[in-house]
C-alpha positions as CSV (number, residue, x, y, z in Angstrom):
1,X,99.1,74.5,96.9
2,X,95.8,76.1,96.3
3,X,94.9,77.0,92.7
4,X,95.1,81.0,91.8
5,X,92.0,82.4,91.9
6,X,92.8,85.6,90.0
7,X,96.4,87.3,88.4
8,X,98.6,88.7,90.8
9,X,101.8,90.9,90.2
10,X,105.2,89.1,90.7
11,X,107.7,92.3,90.1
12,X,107.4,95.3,88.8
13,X,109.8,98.4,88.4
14,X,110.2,102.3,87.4
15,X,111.7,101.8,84.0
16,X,111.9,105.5,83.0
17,X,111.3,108.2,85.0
18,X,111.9,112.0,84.1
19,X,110.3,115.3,85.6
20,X,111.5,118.6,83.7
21,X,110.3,121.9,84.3
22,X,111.3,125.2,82.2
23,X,112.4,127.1,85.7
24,X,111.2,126.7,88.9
25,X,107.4,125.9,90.2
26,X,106.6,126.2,93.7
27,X,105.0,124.4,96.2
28,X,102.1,127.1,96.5
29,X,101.8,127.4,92.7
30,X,98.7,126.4,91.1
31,X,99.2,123.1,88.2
32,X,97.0,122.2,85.8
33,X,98.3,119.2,83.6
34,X,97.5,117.1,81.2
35,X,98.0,113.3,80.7
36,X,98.3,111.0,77.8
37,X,98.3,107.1,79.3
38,X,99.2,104.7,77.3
39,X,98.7,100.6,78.3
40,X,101.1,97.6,76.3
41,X,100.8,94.1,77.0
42,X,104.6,93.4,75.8
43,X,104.3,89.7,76.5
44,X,102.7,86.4,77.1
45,X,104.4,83.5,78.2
46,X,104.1,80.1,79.9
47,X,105.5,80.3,83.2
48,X,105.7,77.1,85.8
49,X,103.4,75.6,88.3
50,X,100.2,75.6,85.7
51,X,100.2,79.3,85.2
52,X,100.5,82.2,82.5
53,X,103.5,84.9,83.0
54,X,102.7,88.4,81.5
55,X,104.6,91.4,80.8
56,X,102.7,95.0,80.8
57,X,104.1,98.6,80.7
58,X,102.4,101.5,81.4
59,X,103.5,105.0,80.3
60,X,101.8,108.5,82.0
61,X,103.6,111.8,80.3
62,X,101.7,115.1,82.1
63,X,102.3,118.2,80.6
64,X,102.2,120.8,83.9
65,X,101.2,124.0,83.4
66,X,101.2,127.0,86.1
67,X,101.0,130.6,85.9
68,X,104.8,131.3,85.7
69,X,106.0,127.8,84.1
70,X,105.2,124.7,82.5
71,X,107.0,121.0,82.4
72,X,106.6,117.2,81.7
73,X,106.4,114.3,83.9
74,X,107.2,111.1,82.5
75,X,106.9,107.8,84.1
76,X,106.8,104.4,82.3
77,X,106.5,101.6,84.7
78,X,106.7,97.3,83.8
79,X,105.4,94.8,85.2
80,X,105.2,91.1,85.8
81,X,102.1,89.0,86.1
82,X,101.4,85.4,87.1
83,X,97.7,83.9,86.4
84,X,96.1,80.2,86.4
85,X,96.4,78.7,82.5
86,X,92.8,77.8,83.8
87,X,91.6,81.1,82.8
88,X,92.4,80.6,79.3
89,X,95.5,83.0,77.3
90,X,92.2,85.5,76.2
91,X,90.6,86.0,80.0
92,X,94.2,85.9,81.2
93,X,95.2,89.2,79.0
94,X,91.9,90.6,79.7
95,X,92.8,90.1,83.3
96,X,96.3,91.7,82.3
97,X,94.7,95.2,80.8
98,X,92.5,95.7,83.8
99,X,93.8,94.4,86.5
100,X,97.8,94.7,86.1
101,X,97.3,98.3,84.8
102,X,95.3,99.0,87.7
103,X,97.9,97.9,89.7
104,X,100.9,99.6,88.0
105,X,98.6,102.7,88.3
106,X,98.6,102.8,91.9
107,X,102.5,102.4,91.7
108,X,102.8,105.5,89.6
109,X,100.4,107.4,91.0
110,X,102.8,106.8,94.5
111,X,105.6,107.5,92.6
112,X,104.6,111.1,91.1
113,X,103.4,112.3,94.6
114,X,106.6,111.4,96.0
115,X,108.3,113.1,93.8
116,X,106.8,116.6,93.6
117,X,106.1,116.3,97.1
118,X,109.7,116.0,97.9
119,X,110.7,118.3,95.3
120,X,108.6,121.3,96.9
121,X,106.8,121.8,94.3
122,X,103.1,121.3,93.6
123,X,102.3,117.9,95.0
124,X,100.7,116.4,91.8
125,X,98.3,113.9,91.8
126,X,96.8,111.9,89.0
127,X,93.1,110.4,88.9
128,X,92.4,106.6,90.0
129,X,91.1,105.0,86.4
130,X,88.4,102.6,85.7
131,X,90.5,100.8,83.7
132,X,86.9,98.4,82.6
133,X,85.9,101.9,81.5
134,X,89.6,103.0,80.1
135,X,89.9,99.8,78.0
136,X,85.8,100.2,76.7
137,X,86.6,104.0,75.6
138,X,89.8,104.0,73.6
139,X,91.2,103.1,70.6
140,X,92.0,99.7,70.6
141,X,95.0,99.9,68.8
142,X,97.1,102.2,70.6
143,X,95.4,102.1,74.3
144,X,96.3,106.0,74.4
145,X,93.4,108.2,76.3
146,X,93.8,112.2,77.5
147,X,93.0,113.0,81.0
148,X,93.4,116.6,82.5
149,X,92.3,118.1,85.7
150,X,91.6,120.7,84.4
151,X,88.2,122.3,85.7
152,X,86.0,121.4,82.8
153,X,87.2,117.8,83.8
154,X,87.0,116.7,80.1
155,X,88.8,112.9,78.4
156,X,89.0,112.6,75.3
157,X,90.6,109.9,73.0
158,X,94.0,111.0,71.3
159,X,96.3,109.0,68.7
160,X,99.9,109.7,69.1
């Protein structure tokens, strides 16, 4: 069997998913929102063949706003990872924070289009993150950063 070059995701699922709204927004309405992402590695573990297992959750809450209503999406998403011991536990978790999230991103970024695309309502969809970028600019400790679209296009760092 050839030897892993890099970590690659095993499983991963929706673990909590919840989109509320005050009254109804339709498909033609304008959203703005705001979104706090949050990044955990839960767990590190030796798995078989020579290689590291990891688990990683990712949580996105937006708080939509439109001219006549406003709501929350939340999504938290898990993950399962599988990387060469080779790497090293350090470079593997490293691997873990940019990699894995920027895999779980693309699943919840799929996920919240679906959604308010099938639930004619403003078809919302989140940024693609530099997670090298994400990881550089936070605080460390709680891996929490803002994002909005709205028009000024500002991030800032937030503690929860």
């Amino acid at each position: 069997m050839d030897k892993i070059s890099k970590i690659k995701m095993v499983d991963s699922f929706v673990k909590k998913y919840s989109l509320d709204l005050e009254n109804r927004m339709t498909a033609n309405s304008v959203a703005k929102y705001t979104a706090n992402m949050g990044f955990t590695v839960v767990k590190i573990i030796d798995g078989q063949n020579n290689e590291f297992i990891g688990q990683v959750r990712l949580t996105n809450r937006l708080d939509l706003t439109s001219e006549k209503t406003k709501g929350t999406i939340y999504i938290e998403m898990e993950g399962l990872f599988a990387g060469p011991k080779s790497l090293g536990k350090e470079e593997f978790e490293k691997k873990l924070k940019v990699e894995g999230a920027t895999m779980l991103n693309h699943s919840a970024r799929a996920y919240i289009i679906a959604n308010t695309a099938l639930s004619n309502m403003p078809t919302i969809s989140t940024p693609i993150i530099d997670y090298d970028n994400f990881f550089d600019s936070i605080d460390k400790k709680k891996n929490f950063k803002l994002i909005t679209n709205d028009n000024k296009n500002k991030e800032s760092d937030e503690e929860e």
